[in-house]
Residue frames as qw, qx, qy, qz and C-alpha x, y, z in Angstrom:
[[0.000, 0.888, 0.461, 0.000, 0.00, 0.00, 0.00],
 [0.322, 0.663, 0.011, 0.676, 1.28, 3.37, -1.08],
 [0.404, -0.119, -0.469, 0.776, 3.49, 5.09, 2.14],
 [0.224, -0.119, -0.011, -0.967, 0.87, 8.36, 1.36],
 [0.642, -0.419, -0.350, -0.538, -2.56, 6.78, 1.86],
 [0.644, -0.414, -0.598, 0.237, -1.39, 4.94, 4.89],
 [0.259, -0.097, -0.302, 0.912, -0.10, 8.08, 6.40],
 [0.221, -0.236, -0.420, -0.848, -3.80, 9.34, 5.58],
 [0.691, -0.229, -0.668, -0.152, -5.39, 6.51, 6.70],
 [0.614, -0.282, -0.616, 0.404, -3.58, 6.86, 10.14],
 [0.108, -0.043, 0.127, -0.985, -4.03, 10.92, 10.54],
 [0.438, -0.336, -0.292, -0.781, -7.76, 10.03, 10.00],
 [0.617, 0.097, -0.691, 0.364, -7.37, 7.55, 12.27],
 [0.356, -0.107, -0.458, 0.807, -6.10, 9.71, 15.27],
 [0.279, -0.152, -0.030, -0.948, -8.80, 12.74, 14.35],
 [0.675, -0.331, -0.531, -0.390, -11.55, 9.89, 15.09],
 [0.592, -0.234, -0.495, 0.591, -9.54, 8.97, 18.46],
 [0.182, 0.156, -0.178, 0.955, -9.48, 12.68, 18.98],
 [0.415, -0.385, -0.186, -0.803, -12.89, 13.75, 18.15],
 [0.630, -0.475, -0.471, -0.395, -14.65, 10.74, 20.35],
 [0.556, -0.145, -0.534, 0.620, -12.42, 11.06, 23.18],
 [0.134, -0.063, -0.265, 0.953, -12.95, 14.77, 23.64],
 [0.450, -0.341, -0.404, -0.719, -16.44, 14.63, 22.63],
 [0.647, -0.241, -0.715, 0.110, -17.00, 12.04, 25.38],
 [0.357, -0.143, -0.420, 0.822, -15.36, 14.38, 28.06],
 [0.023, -0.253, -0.373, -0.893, -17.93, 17.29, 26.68],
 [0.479, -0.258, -0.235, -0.805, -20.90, 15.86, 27.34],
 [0.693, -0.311, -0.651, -0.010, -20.19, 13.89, 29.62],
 [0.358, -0.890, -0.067, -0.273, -19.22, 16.69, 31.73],
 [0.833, -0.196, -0.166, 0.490, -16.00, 15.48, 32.11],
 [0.529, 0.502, 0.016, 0.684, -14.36, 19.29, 31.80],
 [0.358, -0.581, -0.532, 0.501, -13.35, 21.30, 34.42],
 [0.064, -0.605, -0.269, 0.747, -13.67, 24.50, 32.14],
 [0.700, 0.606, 0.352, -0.137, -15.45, 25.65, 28.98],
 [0.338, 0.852, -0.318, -0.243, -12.78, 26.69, 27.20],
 [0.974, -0.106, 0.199, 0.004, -10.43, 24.18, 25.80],
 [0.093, -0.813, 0.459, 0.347, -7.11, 24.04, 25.27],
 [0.812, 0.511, -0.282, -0.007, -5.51, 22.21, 22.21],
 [0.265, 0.425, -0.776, 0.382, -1.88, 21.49, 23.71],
 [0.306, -0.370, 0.800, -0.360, -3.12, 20.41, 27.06],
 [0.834, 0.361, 0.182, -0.375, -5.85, 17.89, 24.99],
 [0.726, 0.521, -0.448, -0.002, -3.20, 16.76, 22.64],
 [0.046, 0.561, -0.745, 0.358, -0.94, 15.76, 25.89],
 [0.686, -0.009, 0.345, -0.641, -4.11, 14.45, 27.83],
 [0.926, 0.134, 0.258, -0.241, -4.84, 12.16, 24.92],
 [0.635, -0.320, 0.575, 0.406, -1.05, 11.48, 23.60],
 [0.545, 0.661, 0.443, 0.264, -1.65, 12.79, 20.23],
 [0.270, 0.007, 0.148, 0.951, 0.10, 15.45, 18.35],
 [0.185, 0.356, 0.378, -0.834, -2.19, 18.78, 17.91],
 [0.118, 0.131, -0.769, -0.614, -3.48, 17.81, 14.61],
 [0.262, -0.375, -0.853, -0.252, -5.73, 15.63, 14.87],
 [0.049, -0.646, -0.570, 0.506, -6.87, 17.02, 18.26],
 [0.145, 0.380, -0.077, -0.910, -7.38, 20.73, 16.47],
 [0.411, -0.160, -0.578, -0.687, -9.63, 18.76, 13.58],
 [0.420, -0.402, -0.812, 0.047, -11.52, 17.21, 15.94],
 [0.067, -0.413, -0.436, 0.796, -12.27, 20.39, 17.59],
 [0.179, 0.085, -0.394, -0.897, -13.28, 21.74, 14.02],
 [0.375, -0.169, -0.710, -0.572, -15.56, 19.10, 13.91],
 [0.286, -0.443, -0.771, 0.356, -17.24, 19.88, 16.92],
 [0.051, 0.420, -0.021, -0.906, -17.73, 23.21, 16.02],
 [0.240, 0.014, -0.751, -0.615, -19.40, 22.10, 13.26],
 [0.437, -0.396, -0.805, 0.073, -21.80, 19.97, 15.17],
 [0.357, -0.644, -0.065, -0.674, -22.56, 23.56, 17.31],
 [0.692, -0.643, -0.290, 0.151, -21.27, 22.25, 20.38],
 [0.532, -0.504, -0.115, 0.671, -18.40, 24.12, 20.50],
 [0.240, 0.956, -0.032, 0.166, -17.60, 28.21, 18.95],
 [0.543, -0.021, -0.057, 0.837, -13.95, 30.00, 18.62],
 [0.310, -0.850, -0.243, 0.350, -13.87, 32.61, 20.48],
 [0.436, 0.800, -0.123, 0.393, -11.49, 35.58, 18.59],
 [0.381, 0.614, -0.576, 0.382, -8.07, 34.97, 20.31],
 [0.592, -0.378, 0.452, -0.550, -9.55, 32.63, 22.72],
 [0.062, 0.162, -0.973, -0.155, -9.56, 29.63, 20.90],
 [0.507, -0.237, -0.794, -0.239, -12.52, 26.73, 21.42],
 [0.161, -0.042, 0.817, -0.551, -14.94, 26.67, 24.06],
 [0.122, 0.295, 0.948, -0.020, -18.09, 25.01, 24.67],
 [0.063, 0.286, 0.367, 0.883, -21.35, 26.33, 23.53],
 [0.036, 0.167, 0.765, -0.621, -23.57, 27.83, 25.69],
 [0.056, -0.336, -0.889, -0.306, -27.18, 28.12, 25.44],
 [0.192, -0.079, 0.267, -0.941, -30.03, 30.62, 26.01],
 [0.450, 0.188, 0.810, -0.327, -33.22, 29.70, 26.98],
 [0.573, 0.534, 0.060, -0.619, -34.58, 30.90, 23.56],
 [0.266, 0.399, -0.865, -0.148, -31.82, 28.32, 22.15],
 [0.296, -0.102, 0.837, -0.449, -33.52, 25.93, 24.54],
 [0.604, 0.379, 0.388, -0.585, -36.96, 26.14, 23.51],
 [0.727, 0.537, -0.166, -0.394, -36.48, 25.73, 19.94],
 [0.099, -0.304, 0.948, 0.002, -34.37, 22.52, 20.88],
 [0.352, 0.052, 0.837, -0.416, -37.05, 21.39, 22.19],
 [0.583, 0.518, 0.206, -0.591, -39.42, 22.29, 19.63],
 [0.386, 0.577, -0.670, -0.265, -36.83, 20.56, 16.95],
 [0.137, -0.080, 0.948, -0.276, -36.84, 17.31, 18.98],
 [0.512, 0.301, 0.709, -0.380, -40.63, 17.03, 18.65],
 [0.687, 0.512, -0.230, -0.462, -40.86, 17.84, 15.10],
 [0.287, 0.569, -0.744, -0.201, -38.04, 15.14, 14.59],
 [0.159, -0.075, 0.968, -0.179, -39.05, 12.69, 16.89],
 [0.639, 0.509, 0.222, -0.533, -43.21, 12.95, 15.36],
 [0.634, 0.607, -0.331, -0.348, -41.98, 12.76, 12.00],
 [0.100, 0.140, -0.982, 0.076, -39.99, 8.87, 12.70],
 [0.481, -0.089, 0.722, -0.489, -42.93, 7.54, 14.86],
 [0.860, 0.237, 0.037, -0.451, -44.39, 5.93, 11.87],
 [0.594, 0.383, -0.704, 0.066, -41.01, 4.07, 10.28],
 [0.169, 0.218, -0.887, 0.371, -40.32, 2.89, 14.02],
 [0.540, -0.053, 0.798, -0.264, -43.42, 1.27, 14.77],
 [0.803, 0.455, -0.159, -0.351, -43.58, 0.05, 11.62],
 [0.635, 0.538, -0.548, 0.077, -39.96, -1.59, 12.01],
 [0.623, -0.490, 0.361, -0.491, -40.35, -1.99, 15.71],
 [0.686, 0.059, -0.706, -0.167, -39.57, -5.84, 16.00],
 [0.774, -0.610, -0.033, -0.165, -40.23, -7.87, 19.61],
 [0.779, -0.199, -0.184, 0.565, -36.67, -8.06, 20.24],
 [0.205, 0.241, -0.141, 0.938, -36.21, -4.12, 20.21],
 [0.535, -0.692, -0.108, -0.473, -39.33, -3.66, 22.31],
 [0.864, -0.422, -0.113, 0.251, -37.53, -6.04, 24.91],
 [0.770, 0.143, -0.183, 0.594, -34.45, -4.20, 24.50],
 [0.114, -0.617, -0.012, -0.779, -35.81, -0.78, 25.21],
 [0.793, -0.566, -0.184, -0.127, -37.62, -2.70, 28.23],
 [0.582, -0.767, -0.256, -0.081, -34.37, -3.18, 29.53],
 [0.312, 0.484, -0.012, 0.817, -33.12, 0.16, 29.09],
 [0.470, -0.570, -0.120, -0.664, -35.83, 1.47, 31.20],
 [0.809, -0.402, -0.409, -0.132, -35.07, -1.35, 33.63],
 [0.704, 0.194, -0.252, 0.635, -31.65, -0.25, 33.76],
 [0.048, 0.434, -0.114, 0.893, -32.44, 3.62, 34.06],
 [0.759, -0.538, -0.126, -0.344, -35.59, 2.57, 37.15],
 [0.824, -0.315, -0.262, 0.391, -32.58, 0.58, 39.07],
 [0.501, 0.104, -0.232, 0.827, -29.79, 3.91, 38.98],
 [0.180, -0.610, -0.036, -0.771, -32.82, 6.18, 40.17],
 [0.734, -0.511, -0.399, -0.201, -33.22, 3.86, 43.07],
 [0.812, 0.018, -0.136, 0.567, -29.43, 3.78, 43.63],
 [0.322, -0.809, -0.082, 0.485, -29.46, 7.55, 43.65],
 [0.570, -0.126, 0.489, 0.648, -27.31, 7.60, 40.39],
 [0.421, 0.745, 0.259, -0.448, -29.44, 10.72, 39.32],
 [0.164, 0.648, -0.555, -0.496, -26.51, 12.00, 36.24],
 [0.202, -0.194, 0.913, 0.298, -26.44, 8.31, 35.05],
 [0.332, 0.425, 0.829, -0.149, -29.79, 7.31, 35.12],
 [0.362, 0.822, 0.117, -0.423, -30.82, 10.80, 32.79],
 [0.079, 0.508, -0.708, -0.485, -28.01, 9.74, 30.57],
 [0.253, 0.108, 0.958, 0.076, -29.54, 6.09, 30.26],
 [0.395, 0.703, 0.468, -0.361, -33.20, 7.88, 29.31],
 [0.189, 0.522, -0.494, -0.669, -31.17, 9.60, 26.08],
 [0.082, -0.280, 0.905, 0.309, -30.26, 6.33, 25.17],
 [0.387, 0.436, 0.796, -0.164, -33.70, 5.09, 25.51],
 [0.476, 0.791, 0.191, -0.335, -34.71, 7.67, 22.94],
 [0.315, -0.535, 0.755, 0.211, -31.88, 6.89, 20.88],
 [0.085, -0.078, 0.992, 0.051, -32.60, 3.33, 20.45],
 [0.378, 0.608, 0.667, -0.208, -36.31, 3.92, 19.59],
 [0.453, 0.839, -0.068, -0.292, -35.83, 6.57, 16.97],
 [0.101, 0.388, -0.852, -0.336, -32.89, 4.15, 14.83],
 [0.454, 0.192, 0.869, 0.044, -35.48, 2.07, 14.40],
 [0.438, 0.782, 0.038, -0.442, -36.80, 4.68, 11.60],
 [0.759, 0.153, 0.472, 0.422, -33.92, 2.95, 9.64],
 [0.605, 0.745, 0.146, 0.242, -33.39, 6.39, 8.19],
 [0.722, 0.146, -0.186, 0.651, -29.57, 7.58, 8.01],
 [0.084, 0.460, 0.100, 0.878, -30.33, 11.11, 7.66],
 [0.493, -0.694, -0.084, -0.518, -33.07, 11.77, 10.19],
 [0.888, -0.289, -0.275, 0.227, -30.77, 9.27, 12.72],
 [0.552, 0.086, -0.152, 0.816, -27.85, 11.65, 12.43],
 [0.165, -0.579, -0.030, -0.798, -30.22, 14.86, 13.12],
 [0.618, -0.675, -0.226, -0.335, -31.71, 13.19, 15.95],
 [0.824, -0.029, -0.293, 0.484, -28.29, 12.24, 17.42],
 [0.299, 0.115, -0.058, 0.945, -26.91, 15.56, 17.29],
 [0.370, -0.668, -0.207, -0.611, -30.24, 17.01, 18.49],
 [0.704, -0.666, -0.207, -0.133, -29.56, 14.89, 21.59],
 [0.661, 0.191, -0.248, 0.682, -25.77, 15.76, 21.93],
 [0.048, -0.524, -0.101, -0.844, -27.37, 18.96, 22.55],
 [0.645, -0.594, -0.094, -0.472, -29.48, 17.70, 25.20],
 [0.870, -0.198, -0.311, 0.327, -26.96, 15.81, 27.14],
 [0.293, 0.345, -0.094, 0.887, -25.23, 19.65, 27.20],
 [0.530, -0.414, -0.051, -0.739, -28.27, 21.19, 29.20],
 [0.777, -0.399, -0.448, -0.191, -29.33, 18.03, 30.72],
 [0.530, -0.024, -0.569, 0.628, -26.24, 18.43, 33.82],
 [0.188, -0.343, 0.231, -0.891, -27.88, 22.17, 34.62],
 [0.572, -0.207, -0.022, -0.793, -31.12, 20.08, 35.48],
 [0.659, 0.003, -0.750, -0.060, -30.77, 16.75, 37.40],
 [0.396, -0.253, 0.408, -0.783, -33.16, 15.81, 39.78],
 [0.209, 0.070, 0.971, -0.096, -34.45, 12.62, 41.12],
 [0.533, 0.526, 0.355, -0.560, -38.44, 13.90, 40.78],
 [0.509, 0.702, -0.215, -0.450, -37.90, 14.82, 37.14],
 [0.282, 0.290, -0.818, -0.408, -36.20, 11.39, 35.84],
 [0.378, 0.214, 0.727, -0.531, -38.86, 9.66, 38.17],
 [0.596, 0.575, 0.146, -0.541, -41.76, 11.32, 35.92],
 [0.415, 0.619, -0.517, -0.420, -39.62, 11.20, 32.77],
 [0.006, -0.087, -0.987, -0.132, -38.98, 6.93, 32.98],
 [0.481, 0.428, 0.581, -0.498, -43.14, 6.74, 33.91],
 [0.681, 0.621, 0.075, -0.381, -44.01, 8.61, 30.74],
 [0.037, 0.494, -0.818, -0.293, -41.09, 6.26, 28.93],
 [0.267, 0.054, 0.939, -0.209, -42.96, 3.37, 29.88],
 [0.467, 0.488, 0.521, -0.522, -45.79, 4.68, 28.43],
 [0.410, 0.593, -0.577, -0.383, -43.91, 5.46, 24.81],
 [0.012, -0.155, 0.982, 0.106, -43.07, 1.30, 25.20],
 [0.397, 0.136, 0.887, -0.195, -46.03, 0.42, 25.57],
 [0.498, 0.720, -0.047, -0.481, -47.31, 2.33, 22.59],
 [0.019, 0.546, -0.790, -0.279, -44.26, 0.93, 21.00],
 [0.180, -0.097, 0.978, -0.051, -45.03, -2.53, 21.67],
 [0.477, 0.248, 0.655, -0.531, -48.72, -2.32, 21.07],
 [0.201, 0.354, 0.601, 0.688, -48.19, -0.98, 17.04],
 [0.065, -0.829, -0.480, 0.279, -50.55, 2.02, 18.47],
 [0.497, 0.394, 0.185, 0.750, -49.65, 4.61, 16.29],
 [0.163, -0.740, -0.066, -0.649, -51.85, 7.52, 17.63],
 [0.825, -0.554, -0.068, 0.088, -51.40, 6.32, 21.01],
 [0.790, 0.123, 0.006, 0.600, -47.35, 6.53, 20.29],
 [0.220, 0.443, 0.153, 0.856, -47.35, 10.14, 18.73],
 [0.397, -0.811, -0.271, -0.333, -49.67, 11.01, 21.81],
 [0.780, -0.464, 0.010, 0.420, -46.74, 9.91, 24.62],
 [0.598, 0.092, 0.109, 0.789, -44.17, 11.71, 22.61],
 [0.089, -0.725, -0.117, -0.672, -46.20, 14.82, 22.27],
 [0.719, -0.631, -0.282, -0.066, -47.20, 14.06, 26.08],
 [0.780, -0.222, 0.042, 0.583, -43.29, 13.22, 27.22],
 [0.414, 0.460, 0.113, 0.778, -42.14, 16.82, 24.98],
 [0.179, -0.730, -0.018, -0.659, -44.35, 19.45, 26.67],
 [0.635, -0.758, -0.028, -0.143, -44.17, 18.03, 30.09],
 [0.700, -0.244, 0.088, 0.666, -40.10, 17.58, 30.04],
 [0.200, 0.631, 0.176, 0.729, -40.06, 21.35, 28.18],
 [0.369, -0.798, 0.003, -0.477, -42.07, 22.77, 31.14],
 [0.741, -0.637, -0.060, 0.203, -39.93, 20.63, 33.83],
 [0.698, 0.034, 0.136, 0.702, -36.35, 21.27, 32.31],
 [0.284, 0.612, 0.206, 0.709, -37.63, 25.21, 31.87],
 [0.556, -0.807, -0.194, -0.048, -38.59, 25.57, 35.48],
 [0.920, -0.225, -0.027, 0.319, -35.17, 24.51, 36.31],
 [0.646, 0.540, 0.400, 0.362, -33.39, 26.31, 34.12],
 [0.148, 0.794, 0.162, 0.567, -34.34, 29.24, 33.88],
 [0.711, -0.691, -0.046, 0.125, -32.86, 29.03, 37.88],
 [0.832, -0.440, 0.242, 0.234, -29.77, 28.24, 36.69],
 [0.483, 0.840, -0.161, 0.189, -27.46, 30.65, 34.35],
 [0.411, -0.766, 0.489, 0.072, -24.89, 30.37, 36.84],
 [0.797, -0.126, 0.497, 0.317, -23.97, 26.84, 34.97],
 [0.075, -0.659, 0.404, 0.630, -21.61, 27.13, 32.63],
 [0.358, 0.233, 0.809, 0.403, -23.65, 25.92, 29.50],
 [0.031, 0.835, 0.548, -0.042, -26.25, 28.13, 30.02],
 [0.189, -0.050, -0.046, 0.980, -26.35, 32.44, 29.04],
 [0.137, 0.422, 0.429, -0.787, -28.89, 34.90, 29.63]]
């Protein structure tokens, strides 16, 4: 193989290492400030700055992170008018699947969602509030790839990258409580082939996690995701 495509091959390589490592840290909240530095990231993950600088580009892309003019990268924060019309993007996106995925729905992915939900009902008992609201993504996730379509899969992904960015300002036992309940109720729509009954939970599950996650919220500008 030609010395130039491997050397391609292995730069693209390292930017993929780069991008999901530091994505990971992002949104999982692993950072201990929004701005990010490129040298101390490229040391962090043993990589030269390359890759780690495209892999910032392409998070910038993706609107989680902005360059600041002679500041470099930092994370993007988020007004509540940004907020709302997340939210309002999420329900157009997640409406407009609900027919491919119970249409492609199969009784092993109803059982697998089941036990997602079992998973995320044990870490709220446990107290494991940050996990257990991460596990509920996943549950929405893993029900909207069953639309089977590439394009709306990647919008809804990156719709919830977004919401894993917000979701740290607002974690509270009460609110993933409610939020698994009305899950349960999306499965059993799920499971039942109940279309209108489906698209009712999701509508249901949108306006009452909007109005809890704005209560919250709008408390909390102090976090550093969040601006006025």
């Amino acid at each position: 193989m030609d010395d130039k495509i491997i050397n391609n091959e292995n730069k693209q390589c390292a930017t993929l290492k780069a991008y999901k490592m530091v994505k990971s840290k992002i949104l999982n909240h692993k950072l201990n400030s929004r701005r990010l530095s490129e040298n101390e990231l490229a040391k962090e993950l043993q990589l030269s700055r390359t890759p780690v600088r495209e892999a910032l580009i392409m998070l910038e892309q993706e609107n989680i992170l902005f360059r600041q003019h002679g500041k470099g990268f930092q994370i993007r924060p988020f007004s509540m008018k940004d907020i709302k019309e997340l939210y309002e993007y999420r329900r157009w996106l997640e409406l407009s699947v609900a027919e491919a995925v119970i249409r492609n729905a199969t009784e092993e992915d109803v059982d697998e969602l089941n036990n997602l939900l079992n998973k995320n009902e044990s870490l709220i008992d446990e107290g494991k509030i940050e996990t257990a609201f991460a596990e509920g993504v996943k549950f929405h996730q893993k029900c909207n790839r069953l639309c089977n379509n590439s394009f709306m899969i990647k919008a809804l992904d990156e719709c919830y990258d977004k919401f894993l960015l917000i979701g740290w300002a607002c974690q509270d036992k009460e609110i993933c409580i409610d939020s698994a309940k009305e899950h349960k109720e999306i499965l059993i729509a799920l499971k039942q082939k109940d279309l209108k009954g489906f698209q009712q939970n999701i509508e249901k599950h949108y306006i009452h996690g909007k109005n809890r996650a704005m209560n919250i919220l709008s408390k909390q500008y102090e976090n550093w995701y969040l601006i006025k």
